[in-house]
ZADREN-28363 format. One line per 3 residues: for each residue x, y, z of C-alpha. Coordinates in Angstrom, 1 decimal, padded with zeros to 4 digits. Example, Ala and Ser with C-alpha at 12.3 -4.5 7.8 and 13.67 -1.06 7.14 Angstrom:
012.3:-004.5:007.8 ~ 013.7:-001.1:007.1
This chain:
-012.9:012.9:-025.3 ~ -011.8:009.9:-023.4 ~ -014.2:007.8:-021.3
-013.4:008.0:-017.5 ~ -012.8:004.9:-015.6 ~ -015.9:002.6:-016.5
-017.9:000.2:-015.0 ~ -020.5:-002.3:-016.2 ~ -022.3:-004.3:-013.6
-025.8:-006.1:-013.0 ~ -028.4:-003.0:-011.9 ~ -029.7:-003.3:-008.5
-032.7:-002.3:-007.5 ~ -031.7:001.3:-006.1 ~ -030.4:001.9:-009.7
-033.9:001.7:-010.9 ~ -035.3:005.7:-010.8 ~ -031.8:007.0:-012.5
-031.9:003.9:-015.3 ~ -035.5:005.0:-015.6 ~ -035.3:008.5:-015.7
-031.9:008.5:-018.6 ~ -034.3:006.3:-021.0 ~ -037.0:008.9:-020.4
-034.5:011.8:-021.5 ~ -032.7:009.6:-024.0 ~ -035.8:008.2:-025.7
-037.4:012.1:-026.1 ~ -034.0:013.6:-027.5 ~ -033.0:010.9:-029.7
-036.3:008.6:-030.9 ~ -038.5:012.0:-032.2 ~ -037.0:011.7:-035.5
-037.8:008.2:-036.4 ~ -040.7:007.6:-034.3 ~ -042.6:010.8:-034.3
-043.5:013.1:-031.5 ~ -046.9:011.2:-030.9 ~ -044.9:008.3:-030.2
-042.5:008.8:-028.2 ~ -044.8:011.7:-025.8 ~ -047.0:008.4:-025.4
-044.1:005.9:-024.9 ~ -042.8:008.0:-022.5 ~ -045.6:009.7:-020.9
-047.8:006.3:-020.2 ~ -045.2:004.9:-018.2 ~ -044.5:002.0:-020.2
-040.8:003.2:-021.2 ~ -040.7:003.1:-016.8 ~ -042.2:000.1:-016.7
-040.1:-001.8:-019.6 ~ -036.7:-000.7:-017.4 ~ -038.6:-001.8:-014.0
-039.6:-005.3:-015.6 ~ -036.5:-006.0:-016.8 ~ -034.8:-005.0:-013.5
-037.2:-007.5:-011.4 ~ -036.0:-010.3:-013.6 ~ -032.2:-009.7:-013.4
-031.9:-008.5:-017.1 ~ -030.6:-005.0:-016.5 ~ -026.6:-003.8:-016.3
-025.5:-000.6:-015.7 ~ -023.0:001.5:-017.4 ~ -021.4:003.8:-014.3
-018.7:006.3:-015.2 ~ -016.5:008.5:-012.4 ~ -019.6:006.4:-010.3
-022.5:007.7:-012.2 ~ -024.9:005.4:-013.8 ~ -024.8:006.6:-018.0
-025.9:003.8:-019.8 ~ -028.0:000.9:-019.7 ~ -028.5:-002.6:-021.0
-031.3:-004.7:-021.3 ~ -030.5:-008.5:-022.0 ~ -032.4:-011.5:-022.6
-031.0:-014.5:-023.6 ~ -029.5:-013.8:-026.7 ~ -031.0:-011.3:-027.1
-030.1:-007.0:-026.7 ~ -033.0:-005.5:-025.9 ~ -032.2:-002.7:-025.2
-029.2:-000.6:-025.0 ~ -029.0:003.1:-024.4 ~ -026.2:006.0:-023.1
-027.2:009.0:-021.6 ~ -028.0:011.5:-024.6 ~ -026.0:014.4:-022.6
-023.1:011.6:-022.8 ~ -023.1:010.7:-026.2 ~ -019.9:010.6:-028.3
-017.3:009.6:-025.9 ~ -017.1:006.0:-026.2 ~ -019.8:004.6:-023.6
-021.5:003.2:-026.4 ~ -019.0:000.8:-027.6 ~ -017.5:000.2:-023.6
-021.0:-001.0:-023.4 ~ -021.6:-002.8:-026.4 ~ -018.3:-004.6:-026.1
-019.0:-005.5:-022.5 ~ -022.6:-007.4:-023.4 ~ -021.3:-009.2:-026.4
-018.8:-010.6:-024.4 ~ -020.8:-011.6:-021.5 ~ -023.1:-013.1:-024.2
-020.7:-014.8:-026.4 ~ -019.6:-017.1:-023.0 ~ -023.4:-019.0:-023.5
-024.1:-018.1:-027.1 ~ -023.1:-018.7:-030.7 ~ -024.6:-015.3:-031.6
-026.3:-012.5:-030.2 ~ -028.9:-010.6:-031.7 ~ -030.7:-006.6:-031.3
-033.2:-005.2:-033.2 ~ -033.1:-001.3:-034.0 ~ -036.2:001.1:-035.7
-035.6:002.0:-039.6 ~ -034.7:005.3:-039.2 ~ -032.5:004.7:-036.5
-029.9:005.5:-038.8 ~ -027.6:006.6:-035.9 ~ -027.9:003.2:-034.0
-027.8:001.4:-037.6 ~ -024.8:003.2:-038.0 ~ -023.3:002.6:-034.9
-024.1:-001.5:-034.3 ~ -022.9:-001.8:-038.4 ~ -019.3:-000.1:-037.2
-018.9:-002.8:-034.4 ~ -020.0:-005.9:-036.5 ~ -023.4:-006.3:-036.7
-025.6:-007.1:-039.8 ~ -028.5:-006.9:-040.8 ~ -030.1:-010.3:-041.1
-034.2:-008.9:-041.7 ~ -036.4:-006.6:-041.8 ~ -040.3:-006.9:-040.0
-043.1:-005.2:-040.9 ~ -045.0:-003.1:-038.5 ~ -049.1:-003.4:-038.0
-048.9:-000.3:-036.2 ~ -048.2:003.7:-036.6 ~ -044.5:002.5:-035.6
-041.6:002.3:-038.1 ~ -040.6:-001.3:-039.0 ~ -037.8:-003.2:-037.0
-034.7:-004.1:-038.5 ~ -033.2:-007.5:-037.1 ~ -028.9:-007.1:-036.4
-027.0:-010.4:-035.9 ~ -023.8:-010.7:-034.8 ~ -021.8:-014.2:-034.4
-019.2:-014.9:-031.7 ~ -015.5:-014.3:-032.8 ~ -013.4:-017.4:-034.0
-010.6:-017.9:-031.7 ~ -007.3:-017.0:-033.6 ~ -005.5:-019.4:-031.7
């Protein structure tokens, strides 16, 4: 399918309820497998998965993905660093991923040498999909809780060709 016209832009505070409620819907489709049901019911249902996209927001961290002027993907960035970044589930597999993806490394690859994400083990999907764009994994960090471990992606800025 190809992507309708595409927009990425800094997320306003009257963005917040729609980039809230996609990572709700995302996160319960697509995180059960590799986090568990406990997990993400009490990720979700706690409000901290709200609250993580409302913090973010309040400090300017947030961009929106809007297709045909619908917001359908998010990204959360700080410093170097992709904390998050997440398409609408019911939007998967038409290239807002990578519209997205492309769009944050190059806005981060104006300040920094490298950029850097972490995804879950398990997450073979997202593993998948940042290894196909350039990413590698640089670690791997154990977890002291009922949570998968992290892996650690790097990927550096492009040498010019000219």
């Amino acid at each position: 399918m190809v992507p309708s016209r595409q927009v990425v832009r800094p997320a306003r505070d009257g963005d917040l309820l729609a980039l809230q409620e996609l990572a709700r819907r995302t996160i319960d489709a697509s995180y059960r497998p590799f986090l568990g049901d406990e997990n993400v019911d009490a990720f979700v249902g706690s409000g901290a998965s709200d609250e993580h996209v409302a913090g973010h927001l309040r400090r300017g961290q947030v961009l929106c993905l809007e297709a045909a002027g619908t917001i359908v993907g998010l990204a959360v960035v700080e410093g170097p660093t992709v904390d998050l970044l997440m398409v609408d589930v019911r939007r998967h597999r038409e290239g807002l991923g990578t519209a997205l993806l492309a769009r944050v490394e190059e806005l981060l690859f104006v300040q920094y040498e490298s950029a850097r994400l972490e995804t879950f083990v398990g997450n073979t999907a997202a593993l998948a999909f940042y290894e196909a764009r350039g990413w590698s994994v640089t670690s791997r960090t154990p977890s002291d809780s009922a949570m998968p471990d992290r892996l650690e992606l790097v990927k550096h800025r492009p040498v010019d060709a000219t």
